[in-house]
N, C-alpha and C positions, 0 to 999 in steps of 0.2 A: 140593565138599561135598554137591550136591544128589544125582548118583549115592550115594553111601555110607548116606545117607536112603532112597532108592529102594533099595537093595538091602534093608534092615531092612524096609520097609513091602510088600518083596513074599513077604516069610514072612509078614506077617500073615493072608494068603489073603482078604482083604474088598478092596471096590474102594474107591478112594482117593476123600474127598473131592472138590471141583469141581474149588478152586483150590488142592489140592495137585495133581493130576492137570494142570491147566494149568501149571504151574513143573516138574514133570518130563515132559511132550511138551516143554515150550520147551528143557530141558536135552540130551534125548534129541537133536532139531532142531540146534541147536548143537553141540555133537558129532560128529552128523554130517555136515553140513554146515560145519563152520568155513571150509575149504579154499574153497570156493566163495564162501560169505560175504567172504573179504578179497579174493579175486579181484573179485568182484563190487565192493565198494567202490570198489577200485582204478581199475576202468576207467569206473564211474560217473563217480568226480571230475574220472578226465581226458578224460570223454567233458563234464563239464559245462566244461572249463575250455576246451576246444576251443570249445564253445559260447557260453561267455560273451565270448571274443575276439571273435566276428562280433559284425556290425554290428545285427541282429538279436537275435540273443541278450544283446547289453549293455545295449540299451534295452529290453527283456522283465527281465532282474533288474534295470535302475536303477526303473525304473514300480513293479516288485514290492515294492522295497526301503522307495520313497516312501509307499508306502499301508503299512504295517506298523504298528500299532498307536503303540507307542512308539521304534521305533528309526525307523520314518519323520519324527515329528514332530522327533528329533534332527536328521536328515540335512536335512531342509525349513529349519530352523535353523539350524544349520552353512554352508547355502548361500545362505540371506540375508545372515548376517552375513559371510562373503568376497564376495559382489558388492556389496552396501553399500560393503565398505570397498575392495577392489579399484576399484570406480566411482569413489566421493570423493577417493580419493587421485592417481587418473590425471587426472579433471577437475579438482582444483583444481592440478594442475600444465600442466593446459594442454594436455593428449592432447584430441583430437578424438570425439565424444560417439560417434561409428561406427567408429572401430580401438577407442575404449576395450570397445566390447561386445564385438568381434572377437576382444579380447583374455579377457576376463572368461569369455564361451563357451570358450573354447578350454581353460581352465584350471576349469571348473565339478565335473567330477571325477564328475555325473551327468549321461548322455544327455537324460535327462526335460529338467533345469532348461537342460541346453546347446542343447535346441530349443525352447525356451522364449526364451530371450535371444535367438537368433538370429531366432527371431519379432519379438520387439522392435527387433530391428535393423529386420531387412525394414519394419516400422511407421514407424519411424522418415526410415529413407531415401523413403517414399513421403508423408512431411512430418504425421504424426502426433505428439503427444508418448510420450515416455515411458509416461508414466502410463496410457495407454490399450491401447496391446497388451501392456503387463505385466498389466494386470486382466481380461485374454482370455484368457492361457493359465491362468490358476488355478491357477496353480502355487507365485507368492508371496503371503500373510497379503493379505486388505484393508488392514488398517491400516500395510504397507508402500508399498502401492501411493498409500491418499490423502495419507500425510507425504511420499511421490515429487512427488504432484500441488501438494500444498504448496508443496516447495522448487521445484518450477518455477515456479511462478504467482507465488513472489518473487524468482525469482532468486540465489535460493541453494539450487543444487541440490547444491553439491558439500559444501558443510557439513550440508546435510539428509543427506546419506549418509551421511557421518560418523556423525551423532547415532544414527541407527538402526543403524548398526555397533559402535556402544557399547552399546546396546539388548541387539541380540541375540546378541551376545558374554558378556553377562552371563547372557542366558537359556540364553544353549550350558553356562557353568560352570557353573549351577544344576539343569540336566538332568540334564547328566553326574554332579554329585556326588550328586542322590536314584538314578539307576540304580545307583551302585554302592552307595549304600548300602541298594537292594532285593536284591541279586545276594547277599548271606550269607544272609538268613532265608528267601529261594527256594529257596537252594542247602538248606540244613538241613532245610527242611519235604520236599524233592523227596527227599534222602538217605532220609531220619526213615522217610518212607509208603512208598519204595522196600523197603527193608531190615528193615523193621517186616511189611511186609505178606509177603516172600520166611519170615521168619520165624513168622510165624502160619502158614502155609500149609506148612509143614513141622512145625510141632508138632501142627498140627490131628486127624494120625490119632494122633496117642499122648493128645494132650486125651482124643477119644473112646475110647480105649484104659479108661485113667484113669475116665471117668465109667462104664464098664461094669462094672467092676471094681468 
């Protein structure tokens, strides 16, 4: 569409407004370069996906991912409430408090929180509780760490897991359903000022066409 615009607007013989003149370089750009552009994509993703299998680079996007505004505080939550509940249901059947983290690490699905846990193991085998090198790495909530200190200091640690596995299983469904029901009127506003604005900036020289006239 935007060529066909550009051909009309270059009989006009005046120079194009700003931000029509920026929407036909970007078209001109495209164009000519498309071929590049998908190549270019191409070996980006499989240079990043090369990437993200090292050891390295998985713990460089899990850290990245963790800090993200709102999809980190998802993922921080998602991975409380699987060790919570992975925890309480291995201890109250009787796994051993050092395979049971061996196990929960192994299966944490983030680098960040899987050297995290394995911090707390190490804590652990050198005759610390729980509660203490979990509130070092800073990686789970306070208020997970003192209901942990809690349930140890009663001796109910594998139902305190539980409870907070109830906790924040509810807080993961409540997440997830305000994301998605931000993801339409994002998506519409993003569309709206997209497509609104590609359009102002293509009527813009016939506007001034129009007021001269």
């Amino acid at each position: 569409v935007i060529p066909v615009f550009e051909e009309m607007f270059s009989s006009l013989g005046k120079a194009l407004p700003a931000p029509t003149q920026l929407v036909v370089n970007m078209s001109r750009f495209v164009k000519s370069k498309i071929l590049y552009i998908i190549v270019g994509f191409v070996l980006f993703m499989f240079a990043f996906r090369r990437f993200k299998k090292t050891e390295r680079g998985r713990a460089l996007f899990d850290d990245f991912m963790l800090k993200l505004p709102v999809i980190g505080v998802l993922i921080r939550k998602v991975a409380v409430a699987r060790f919570t509940r992975t925890m309480g249901t291995m201890l109250s059947s009787g796994v051993a408090i050092l395979e049971a983290l061996d196990i929960v690490a192994k299966t944490a699905g983030n680098k960040t929180i899987e050297k995290a846990i394995y911090k707390v193991r190490s804590g652990i085998a050198e005759g610390q509780t729980i509660a203490d090198p979990l509130a070092e790495t800073a990686v789970f909530p306070p208020m997970v760490v003192s209901m942990i200190a809690v349930g140890e200091s009663t001796g109910a640690i594998d139902s305190m897991m539980e409870k907070i596995a109830d906790f924040y299983e509810e807080e993961v469904d409540q997440a997830v359903e305000n994301l998605t029901s931000l993801i339409e009127p994002f998506m519409l506003v993003f569309l709206g000022v997209t497509i609104g604005g590609l359009v102002v900036s293509m009527y813009l020289p016939i506007f001034q066409m129009a007021g001269a006239i």
